[in-house]
C-alpha positions in Angstrom: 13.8 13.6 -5.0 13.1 10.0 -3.3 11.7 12.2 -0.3 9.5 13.7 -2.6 7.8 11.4 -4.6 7.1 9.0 -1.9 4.6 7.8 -0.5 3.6 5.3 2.7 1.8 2.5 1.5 1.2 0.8 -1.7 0.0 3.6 -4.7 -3.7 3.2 -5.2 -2.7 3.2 -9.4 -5.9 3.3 -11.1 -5.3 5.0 -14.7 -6.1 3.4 -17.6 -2.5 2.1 -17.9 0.2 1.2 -17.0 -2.0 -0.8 -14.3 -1.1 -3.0 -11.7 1.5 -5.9 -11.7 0.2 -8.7 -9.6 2.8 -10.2 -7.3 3.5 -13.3 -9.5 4.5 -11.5 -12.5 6.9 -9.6 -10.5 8.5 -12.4 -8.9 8.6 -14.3 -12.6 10.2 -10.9 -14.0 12.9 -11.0 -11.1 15.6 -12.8 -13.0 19.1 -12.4 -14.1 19.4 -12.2 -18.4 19.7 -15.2 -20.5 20.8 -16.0 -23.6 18.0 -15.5 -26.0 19.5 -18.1 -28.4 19.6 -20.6 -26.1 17.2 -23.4 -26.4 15.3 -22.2 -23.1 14.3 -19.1 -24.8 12.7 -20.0 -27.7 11.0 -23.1 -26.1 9.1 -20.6 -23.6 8.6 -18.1 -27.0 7.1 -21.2 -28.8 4.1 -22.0 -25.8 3.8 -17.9 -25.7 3.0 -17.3 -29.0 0.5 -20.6 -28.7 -1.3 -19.1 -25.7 -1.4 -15.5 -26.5 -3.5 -16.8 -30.1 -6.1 -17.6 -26.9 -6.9 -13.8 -25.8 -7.3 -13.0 -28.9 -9.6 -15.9 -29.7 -8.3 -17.4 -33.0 -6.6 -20.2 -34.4 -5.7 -19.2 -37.7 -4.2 -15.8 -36.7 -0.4 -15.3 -36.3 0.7 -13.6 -33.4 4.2 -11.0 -33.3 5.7 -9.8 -29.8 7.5 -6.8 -30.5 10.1 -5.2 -27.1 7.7 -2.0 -27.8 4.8 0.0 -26.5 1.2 -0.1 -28.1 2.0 2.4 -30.7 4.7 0.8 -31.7 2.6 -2.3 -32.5 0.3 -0.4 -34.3 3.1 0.8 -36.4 3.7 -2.7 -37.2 0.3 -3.5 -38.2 -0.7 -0.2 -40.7 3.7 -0.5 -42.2 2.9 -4.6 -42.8 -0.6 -4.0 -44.4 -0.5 -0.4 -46.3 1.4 1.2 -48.9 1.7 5.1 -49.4 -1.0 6.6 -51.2 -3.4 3.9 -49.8 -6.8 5.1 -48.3 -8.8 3.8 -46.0 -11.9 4.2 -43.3 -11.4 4.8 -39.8 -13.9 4.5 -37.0 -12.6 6.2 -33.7 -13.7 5.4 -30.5 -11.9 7.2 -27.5 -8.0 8.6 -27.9 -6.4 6.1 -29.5 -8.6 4.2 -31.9 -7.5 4.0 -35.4 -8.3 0.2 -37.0 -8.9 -2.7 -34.7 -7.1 -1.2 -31.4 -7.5 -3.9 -28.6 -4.8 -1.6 -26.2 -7.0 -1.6 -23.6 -9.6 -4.2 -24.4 -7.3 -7.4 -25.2 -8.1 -9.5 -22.5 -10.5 -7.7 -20.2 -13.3 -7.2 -23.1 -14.9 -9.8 -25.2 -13.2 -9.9 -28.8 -13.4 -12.7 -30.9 -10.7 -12.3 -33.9 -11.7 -15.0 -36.2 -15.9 -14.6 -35.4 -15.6 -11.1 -36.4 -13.1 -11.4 -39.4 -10.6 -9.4 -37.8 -7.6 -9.0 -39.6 -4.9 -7.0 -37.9 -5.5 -6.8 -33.5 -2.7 -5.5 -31.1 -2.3 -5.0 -27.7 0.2 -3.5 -25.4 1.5 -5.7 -22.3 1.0 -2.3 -19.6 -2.6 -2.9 -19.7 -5.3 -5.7 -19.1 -2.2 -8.5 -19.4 -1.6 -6.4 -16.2 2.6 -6.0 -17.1 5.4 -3.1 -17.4 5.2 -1.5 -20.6 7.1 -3.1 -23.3 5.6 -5.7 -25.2 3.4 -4.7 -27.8 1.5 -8.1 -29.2 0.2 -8.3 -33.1 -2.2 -10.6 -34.3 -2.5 -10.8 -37.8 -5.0 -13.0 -40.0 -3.8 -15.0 -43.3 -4.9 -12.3 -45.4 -3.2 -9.4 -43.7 0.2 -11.9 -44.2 -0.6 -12.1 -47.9 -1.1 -8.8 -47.6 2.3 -7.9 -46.2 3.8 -9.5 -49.2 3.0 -6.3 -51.2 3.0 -3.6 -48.7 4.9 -0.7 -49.8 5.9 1.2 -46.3 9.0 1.3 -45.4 9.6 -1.1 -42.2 12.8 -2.8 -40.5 12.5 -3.6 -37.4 8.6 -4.1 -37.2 8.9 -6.2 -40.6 7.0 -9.5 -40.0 8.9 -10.8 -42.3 11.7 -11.0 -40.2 10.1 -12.6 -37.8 8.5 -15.6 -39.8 11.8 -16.1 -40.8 12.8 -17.0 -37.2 9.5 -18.6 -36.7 10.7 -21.2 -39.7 14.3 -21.6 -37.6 12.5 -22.3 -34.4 14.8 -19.6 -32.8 11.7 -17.1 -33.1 13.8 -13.7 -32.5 15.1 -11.8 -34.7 16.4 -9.1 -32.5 17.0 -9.7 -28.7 13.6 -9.9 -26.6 13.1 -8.4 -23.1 14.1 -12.1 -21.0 12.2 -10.4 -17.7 8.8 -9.7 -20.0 9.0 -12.9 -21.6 8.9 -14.7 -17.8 6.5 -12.0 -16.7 4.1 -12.6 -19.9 4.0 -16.7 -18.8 2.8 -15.2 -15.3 0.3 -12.8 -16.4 -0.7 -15.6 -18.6 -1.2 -18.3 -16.4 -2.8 -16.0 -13.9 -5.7 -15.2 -16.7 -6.1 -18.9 -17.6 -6.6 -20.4 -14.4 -9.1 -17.5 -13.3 -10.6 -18.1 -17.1 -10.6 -15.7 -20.0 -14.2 -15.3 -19.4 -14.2 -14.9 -15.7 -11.7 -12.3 -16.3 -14.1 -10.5 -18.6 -17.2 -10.6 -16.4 -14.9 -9.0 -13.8 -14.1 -6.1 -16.0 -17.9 -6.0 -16.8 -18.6 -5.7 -13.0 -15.9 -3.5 -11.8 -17.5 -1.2 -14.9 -20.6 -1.2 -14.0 -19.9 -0.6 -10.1 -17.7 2.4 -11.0 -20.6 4.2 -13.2 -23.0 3.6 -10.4 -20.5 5.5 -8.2 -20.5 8.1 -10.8 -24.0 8.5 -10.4 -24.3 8.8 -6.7 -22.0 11.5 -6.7 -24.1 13.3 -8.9 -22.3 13.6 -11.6 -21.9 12.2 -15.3 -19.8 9.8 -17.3 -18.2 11.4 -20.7 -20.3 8.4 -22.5 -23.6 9.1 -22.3 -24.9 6.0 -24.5 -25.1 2.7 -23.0 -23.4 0.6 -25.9 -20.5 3.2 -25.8 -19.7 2.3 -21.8 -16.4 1.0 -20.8 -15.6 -1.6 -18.5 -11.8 -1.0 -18.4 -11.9 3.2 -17.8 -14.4 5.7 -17.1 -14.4 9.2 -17.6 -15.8 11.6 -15.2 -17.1 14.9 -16.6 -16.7 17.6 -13.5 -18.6 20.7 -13.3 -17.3 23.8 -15.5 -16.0 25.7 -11.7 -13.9 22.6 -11.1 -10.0 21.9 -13.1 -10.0 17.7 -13.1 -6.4 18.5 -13.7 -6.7 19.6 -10.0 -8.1 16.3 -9.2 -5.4 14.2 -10.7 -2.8 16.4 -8.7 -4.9 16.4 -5.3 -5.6 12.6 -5.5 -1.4 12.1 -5.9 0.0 14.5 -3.7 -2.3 14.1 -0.4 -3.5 10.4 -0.7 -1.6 8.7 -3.4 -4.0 7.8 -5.7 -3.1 8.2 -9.6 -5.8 8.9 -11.3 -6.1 9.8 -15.2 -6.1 13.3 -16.7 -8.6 14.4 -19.7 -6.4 14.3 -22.7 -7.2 16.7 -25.7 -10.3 18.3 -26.5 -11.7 16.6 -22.4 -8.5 18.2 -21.1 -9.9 19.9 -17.8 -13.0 18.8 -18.0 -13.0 14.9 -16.9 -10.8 12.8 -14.7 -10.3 9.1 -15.6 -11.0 6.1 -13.4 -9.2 3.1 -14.9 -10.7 -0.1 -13.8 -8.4 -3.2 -15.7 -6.1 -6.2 -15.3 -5.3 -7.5 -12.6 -8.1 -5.8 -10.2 -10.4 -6.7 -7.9 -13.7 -5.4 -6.3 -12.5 -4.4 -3.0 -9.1 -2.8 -4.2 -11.5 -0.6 -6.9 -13.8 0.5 -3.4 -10.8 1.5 -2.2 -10.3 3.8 -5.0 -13.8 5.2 -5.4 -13.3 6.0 -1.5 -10.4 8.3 -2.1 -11.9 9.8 -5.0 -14.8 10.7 -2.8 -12.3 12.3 -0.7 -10.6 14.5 -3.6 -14.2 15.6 -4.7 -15.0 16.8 -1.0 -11.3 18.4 -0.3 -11.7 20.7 -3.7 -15.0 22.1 -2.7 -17.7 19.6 -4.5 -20.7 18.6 -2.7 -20.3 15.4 -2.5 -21.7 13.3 0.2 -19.1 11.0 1.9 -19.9 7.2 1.0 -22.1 7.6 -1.0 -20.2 6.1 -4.2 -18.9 3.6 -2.6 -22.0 2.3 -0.7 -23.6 2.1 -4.6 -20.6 -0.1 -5.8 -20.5 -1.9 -2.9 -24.4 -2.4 -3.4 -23.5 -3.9 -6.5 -21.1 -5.8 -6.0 -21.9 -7.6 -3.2 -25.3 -9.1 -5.4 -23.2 -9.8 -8.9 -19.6 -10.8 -7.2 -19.0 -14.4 -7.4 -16.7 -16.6 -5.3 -13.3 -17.0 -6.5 -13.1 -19.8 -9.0 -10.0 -21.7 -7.6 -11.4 -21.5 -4.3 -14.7 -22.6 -4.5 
């Protein structure tokens, strides 16, 4: 099995998550356990929840790190704000939208939880915060805790109540915390804060935009059509009706091992998805678009060679700016 799955090199990992781990985070997450109850523990919890109220851009809100995925924090947030029977409006955007879903747009998009009266935002740690899977972050407004005191679904251990019980103790856990993520969230952290929150988001915007223009080149066409609908963390690829993108995600693996996304659902077969987020930068997302150039040629599209990659590179090399802590 190890013979087979790998590969020389680094993996060129470009779906829309899990993404990346930057070198720091790793080294931060390479630690023996500790005792959660310890003081250490819930000092670094306290600065944590502090810091992580800054991506989500609010000082009012009250932030939960659950040892979950995404979907488990969005369990949390509809169990700690609706009862049964309840009925509300939904506005879906993409796979996994259901009320305010920041999965994949927590800290590489611009959202403002108190400008926009946001009451309930989560996040998963796989994504833009650029770490393993296994934190799934809650941000909850005073009116969504009032409004926990009255939900009606059944909830244990995603029960904020819990949790602001601990938060009154100054221990902060009421169940035991992944140690390693905790370390590995103060990396990804500091990592975002000294390249700056916005930095980080005009660098999504860019690595967006120079993606599409690839697109483009190769003569073929995002899924979003409308302008306002375009994603700077992932874009899907629509591929002409004689082509399987499932083809493309299992070419790009096996012969040059690049993961890209598959078309889930109703765009299963019919796009391939570029994931462009956390910690990412413009000539490791070239590198990318230059294998995916390859794919497209090795399974019979006409694609010209370059030709993607000389319009992101186009791009970028008029909006890139020079590293902030260097300059």
């Amino acid at each position: 099995m190890a013979d087979y799955v790998y590969g020389p090199g680094r993996t060129h990992l470009f779906v829309p998550g899990p993404v990346n781990i930057p070198d720091p985070v790793i080294r931060a997450m390479s630690r023996n356990n500790e005792d959660y109850r310890s003081p250490a523990i819930p000092a670094l919890t306290k600065t944590l929840l502090e810091d992580v109220k800054q991506i989500f851009k609010t000082t009012t809100g009250t932030p939960f790190m659950f040892p979950t995925t995404g979907t488990g924090a969005w369990e949390s947030a509809l169990t700690n704000t609706l009862s049964p029977g309840d009925r509300i409006v939904s506005f879906s955007l993409g796979q996994f939208s259901l009320l305010v879903d920041g999965v994949s747009s927590i800290c590489a998009l611009d959202f403002r939880m108190d400008e926009w009266g946001v009451d309930v935002a989560l996040t998963g740690s796989q994504k833009a915060l650029s770490l393993p899977t296994g934190l799934g972050i809650v941000c909850a407004s005073p009116k969504a805790l009032e409004a926990s005191k009255t939900a009606k679904s059944v909830r244990v251990f995603f029960d904020w109540k819990d949790y602001l019980k601990f938060y009154k103790m100054g221990t902060y856990w009421p169940y035991t915390p992944s140690i390693q993520l905790l370390y590995g969230l103060r990396a990804g952290l500091d990592l975002i804060f000294e390249e700056g929150l916005e930095n980080v988001i005009k660098r999504h915007a860019r690595l967006g935009a120079a993606t599409r223009l690839a697109v483009e080149a190769w003569g073929l066409k995002n899924c979003t059509q409308k302008e306002e609908n375009f994603s700077d963390t992932v874009t899907a690829v629509v591929v002409p009706p004689y082509i399987d993108s499932a083809e493309i995600v299992k070419h790009a693996w096996k012969r040059y091992n690049l993961s890209l996304g598959l078309g889930l659902n109703k765009v299963a077969g019919k796009v391939f998805r570029i994931g462009h987020l956390g910690n990412l930068n413009e000539l490791q997302l070239l590198g990318c678009l230059s294998g995916v150039e390859m794919v497209l040629k090795d399974i019979g599209y006409p694609v010209k060679l370059g030709s993607g990659v000389a319009a992101a590179a186009a791009y970028l090399s008029n909006s890139t700016p020079l590293i902030p802590s260097r300059i």
